[in-house]
N, C-alpha and C positions, 0 to 999 in steps of 0.2 A: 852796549847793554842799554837797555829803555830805562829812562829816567822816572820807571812808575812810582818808586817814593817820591816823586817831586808832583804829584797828582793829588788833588782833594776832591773827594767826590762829594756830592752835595744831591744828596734825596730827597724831594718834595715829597711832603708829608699829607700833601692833598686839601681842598676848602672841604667844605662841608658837605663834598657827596652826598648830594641831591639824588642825582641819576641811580643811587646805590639804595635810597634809600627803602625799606625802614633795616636794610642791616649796618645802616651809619647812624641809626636811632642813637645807640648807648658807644659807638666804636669813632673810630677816623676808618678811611676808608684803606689804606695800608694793613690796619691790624684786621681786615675783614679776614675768616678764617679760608683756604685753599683747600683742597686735596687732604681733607681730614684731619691732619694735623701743623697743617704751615698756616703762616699769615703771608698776606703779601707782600708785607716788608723784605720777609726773607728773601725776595727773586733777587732785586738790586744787589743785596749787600751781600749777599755769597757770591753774584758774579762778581762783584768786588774782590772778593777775596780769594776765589780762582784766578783773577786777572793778574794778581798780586798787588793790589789796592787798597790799603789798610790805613791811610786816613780817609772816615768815612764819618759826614755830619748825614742827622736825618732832620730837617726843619718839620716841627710840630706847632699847632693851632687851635683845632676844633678835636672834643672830647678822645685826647690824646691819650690818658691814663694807663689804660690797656697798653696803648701801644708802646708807649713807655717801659709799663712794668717786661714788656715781651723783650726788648731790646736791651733791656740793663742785666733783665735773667740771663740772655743767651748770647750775647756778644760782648763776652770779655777775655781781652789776650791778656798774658802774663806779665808780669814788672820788665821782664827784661826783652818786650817784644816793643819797639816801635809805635806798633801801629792805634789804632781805639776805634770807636766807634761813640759816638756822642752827640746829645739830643739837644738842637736847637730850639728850643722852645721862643713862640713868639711872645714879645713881653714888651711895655711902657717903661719909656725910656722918661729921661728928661727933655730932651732936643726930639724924642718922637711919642705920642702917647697914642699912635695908630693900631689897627692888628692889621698883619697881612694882606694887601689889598690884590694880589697876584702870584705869579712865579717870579716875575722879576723883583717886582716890589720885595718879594719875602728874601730872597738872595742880600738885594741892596741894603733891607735891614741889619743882615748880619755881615756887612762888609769888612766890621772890625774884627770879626775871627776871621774870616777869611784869609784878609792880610798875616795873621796871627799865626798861620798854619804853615807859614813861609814854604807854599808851596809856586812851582811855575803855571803849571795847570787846573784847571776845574774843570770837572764833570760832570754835568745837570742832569740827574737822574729821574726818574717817574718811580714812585712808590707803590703804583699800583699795576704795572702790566706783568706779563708771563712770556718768559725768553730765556735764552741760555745765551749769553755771550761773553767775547773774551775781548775785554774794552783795550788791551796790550794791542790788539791789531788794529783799533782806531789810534791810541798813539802811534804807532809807528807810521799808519796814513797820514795823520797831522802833521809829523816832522815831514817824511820825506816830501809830502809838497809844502812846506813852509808856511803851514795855515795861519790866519786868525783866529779861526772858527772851523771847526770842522763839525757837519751835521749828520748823526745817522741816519740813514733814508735805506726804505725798503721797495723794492718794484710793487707795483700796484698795478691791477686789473682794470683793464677800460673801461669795465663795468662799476668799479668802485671809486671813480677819483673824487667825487664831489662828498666821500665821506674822509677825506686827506687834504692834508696841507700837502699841494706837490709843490715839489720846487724844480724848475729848468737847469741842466748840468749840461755842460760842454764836453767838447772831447779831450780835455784837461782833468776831468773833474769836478772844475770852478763852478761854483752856484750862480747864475743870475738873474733869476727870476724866483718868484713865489706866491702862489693866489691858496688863499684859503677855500678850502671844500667848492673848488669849480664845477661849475654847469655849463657856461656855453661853449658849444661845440670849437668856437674858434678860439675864444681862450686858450680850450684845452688842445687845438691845433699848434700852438705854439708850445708848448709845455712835456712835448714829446723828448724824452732823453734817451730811453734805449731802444734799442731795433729789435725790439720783441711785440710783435703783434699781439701777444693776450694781452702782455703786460709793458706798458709804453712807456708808464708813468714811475715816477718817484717820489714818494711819500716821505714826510717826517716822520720821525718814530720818536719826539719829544726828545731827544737826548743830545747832547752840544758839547764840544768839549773846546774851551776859551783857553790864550793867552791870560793867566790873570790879572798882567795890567791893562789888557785892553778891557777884562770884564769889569775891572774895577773902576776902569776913566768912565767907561759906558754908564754905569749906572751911576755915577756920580752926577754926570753931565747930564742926564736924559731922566724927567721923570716918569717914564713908559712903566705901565705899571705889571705888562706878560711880554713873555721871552718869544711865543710864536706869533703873537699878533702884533706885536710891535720892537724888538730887540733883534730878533730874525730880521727883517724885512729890511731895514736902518739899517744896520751890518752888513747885507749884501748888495747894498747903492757904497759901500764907504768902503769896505776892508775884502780880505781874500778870506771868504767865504768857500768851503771845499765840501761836497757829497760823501763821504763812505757808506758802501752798500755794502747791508746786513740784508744774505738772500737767505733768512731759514724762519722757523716759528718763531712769530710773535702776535700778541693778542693783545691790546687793548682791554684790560676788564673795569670800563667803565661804567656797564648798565647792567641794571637785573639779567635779562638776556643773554648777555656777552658772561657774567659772570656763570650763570646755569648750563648756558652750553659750553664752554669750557672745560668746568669742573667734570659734567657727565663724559665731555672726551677723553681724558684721565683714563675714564673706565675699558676704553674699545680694547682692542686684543693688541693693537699696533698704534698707540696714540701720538698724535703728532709731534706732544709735549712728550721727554722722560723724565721722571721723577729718581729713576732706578741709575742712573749715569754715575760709575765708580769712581771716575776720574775729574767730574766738577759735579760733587752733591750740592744739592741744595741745603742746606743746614735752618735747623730751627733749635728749641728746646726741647730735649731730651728731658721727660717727664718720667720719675719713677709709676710704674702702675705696672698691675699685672696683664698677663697675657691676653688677649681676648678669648672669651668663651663663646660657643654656637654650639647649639642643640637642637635638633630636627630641623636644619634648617635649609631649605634647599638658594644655592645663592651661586645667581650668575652676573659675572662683568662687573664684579663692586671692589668698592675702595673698603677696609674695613681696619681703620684705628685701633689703638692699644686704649684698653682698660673696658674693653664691652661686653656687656652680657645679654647675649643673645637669643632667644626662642622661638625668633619667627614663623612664619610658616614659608614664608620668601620673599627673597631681596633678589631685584635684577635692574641690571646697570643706574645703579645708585651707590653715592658715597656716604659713610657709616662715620662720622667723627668722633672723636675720642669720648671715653667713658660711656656710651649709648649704652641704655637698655630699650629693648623689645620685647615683648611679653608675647604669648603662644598666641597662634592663629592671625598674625599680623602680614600684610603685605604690602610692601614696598618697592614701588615700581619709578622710575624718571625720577629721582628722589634725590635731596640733598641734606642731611642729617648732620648738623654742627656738634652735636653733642654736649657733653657739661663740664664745665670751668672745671679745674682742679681745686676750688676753693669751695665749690657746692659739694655738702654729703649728705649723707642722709645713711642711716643704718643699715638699712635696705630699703628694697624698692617700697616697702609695707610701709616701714614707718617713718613719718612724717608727723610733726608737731603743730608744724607751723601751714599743711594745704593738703586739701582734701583729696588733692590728684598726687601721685606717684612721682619720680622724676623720671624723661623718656618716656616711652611710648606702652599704652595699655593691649590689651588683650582684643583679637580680633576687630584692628582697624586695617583701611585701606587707605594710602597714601599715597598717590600719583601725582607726579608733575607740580610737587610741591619743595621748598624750603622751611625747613624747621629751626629755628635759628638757637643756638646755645640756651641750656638751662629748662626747656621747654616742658611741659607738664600736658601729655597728652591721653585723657580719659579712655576707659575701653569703647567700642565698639565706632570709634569716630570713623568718619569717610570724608576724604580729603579726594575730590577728582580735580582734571582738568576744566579750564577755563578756554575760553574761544581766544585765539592769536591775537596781541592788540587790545586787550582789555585791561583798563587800567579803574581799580577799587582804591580810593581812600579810606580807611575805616570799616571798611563794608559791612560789618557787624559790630557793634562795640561789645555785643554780647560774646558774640564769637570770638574777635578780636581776630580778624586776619585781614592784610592786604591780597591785593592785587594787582602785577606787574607785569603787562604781554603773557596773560594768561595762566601767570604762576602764579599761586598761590602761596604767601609768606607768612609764616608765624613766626613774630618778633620773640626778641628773645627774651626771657623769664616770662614769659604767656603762659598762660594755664588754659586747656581747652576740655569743656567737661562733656562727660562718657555721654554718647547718643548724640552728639553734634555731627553735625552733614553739612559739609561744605561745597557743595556743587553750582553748576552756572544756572 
């Protein structure tokens, strides 16, 4: 039987999502909202707990609150369950008064729970990607070849290695090599592991799973402040260093981009991700609200959340997040719609004490190829289009108030955008 209660998973809670921003404006970039109603936290910690991995820390840093309050709502087992789930927040110490200086760095902080947790193993998780996995089948890879370190690694495309950490595998398994995001042709001549001509290479997928006293000599000993730039590399010159290949979806959502396109893939008929999997759901919070409502609305390929009230004239392949209003004659096209906190109300859409605009979206706008971020107050008759591929707006209107990200166009969240505004390139 696998020794998964002797496991500690450990969730990076993410720096300051830069590349996310402006929707790590007010968030971390874990609690950024997914598929209408999840945060990204949730991918790690339900695979966790389909894995059977129920001690789970989340290390937390930058504008974490959110994320916090999401995690303490929806991930609590009962008195007589084992397992928890619980927020490492970074904090000044007396012997440290630093904040997080990395991945590693933020581990090494918290080495005295760790040890605490009197577990054999840790699992360095990412808080921010999109995957289904069943981390019981990297332990049992870690024991049966008698790891140090075992690393997830995904095949990778010839075309894509210079956006990967590959690392060189033997016909053992054994790791011994690793270059960050390679270019030249002869580097990546040596860094060939599978006999797969599309796909040669092998990628990190950030996830590590340690002997805990070697994670805990390592970072005692080493003041290496990341786990891929520098804890990885070190490890596979000194110890046994092993591959396990995860060959199925997984995504990276580390940039505006990668986030947009994702979310819209959600939407296709056959998407790469499932959301709908009976047998390892994803899990979040379960919010009371009522049903969603739609009225004259014609809507193709979308995602559409609990608590909305809808009139549109049409929604296609856009996601609709929870609580959304849309008011008649609106369209909504390549669109990503956060919706409103369960802490925002308002009477109705009419009344409003405190702003002259509604909450959600008015009467006869067009919205393409945009992000509306939570809470959002958007005027009648607005037009929101596309942006040219690669176009990056700071600020671009203060009047306006919207960015721009590779051509999408963001409204931060609690933005107000008043009726008759045109947003185009």
């Amino acid at each position: 039987m696998l020794p998964l209660d002797n496991v500690l998973a450990v969730i990076l809670g993410g720096g300051r999502g830069t590349r996310l921003f402006p929707l790590t404006q007010l968030r971390s970039k874990p609690a950024v909202p997914i598929a209408g109603q999840y945060r990204l936290i949730d991918i790690p910690i339900s695979n966790c707990i389909n894995s059977g991995i129920f001690k789970i820390a989340v290390l937390t840093q930058f504008n974490s609150v959110s994320l916090h309050r999401h995690i303490l709502d929806t991930y609590q087992f009962d008195r007589f369950h084992s397992g928890w789930v619980q927020i490492w927040a970074a904090e000044q110490r007396t012997d440290n008064n630093d904040w997080y200086q990395g991945t590693a760095d933020a581990v090494r902080k918290q080495l005295s729970e760790i040890i605490s947790s009197r577990t054999e193993y840790v699992l360095i998780l990412s808080g921010d990607h999109l995957y289904r996995c069943n981390y019981a089948d990297m332990l049992q890879f870690h024991l049966d070849h008698h790891a140090d370190v075992t690393i997830a690694t995904q095949p990778v495309h010839k075309d894509e290695a210079d956006r990967f950490g590959i690392l060189k595998r033997d016909s053992e398994f054994k790791i011994n090599d690793f270059k960050e995001k390679p270019k030249d042709p002869e580097v990546l001549k040596e860094l060939v592991s599978l006999d797969d001509e599309e796909r040669p290479y092998l990628g990190s997928m950030g996830i590590y799973l340690f002997n805990k006293d070697l994670l805990v000599g390592l970072l005692n000993a080493l003041d290496y402040s990341d786990f891929g730039k520098h804890i990885i590399p070190y490890a596979i010159e000194k110890y046994d260093v092993y591959g396990w290949t995860f060959d199925d979806y997984w995504e990276d959502i580390g940039t505006i981009r990668s986030f947009y396109e994702t979310n819209l893939m959600l939407t296709e008929d056959h998407p790469k991700f499932n959301f709908y999997d009976p047998k390892h759901p994803i899990y979040t919070l379960n919010k009371t609200m009522p049903t969603t409502k739609i009225e004259n609305t014609e809507v193709k390929n979308a995602l559409i959340a609990n608590g909305c009230m809808i009139k549109a004239n049409s929604i296609e392949h856009s996601i609709i997040g929870i609580r959304s209003m849309i008011d008649v004659g609106t369209t909504i096209k390549d669109s990503i719609l956060m919706g409103v906190d369960d802490d925002v109300f308002e009477k109705s859409a009419n009344d409003s004490k405190y702003f002259d605009i509604p909450l959600g979206i008015g009467k006869n706008c067009h919205i393409e190829q945009a992000i509306i971020d939570k809470n959002a107050r958007i005027g009648d008759n607005v037009i929101i289009k596309p942006f040219p591929p690669h176009i990056e707006l700071d600020d671009a209107d203060p009047i306006k108030k919207y960015y721009v990200r590779d051509g999408i166009v963001i409204i931060p969240k609690n933005t107000s955008i008043k009726s008759g505004t045109v947003i185009t390139p």
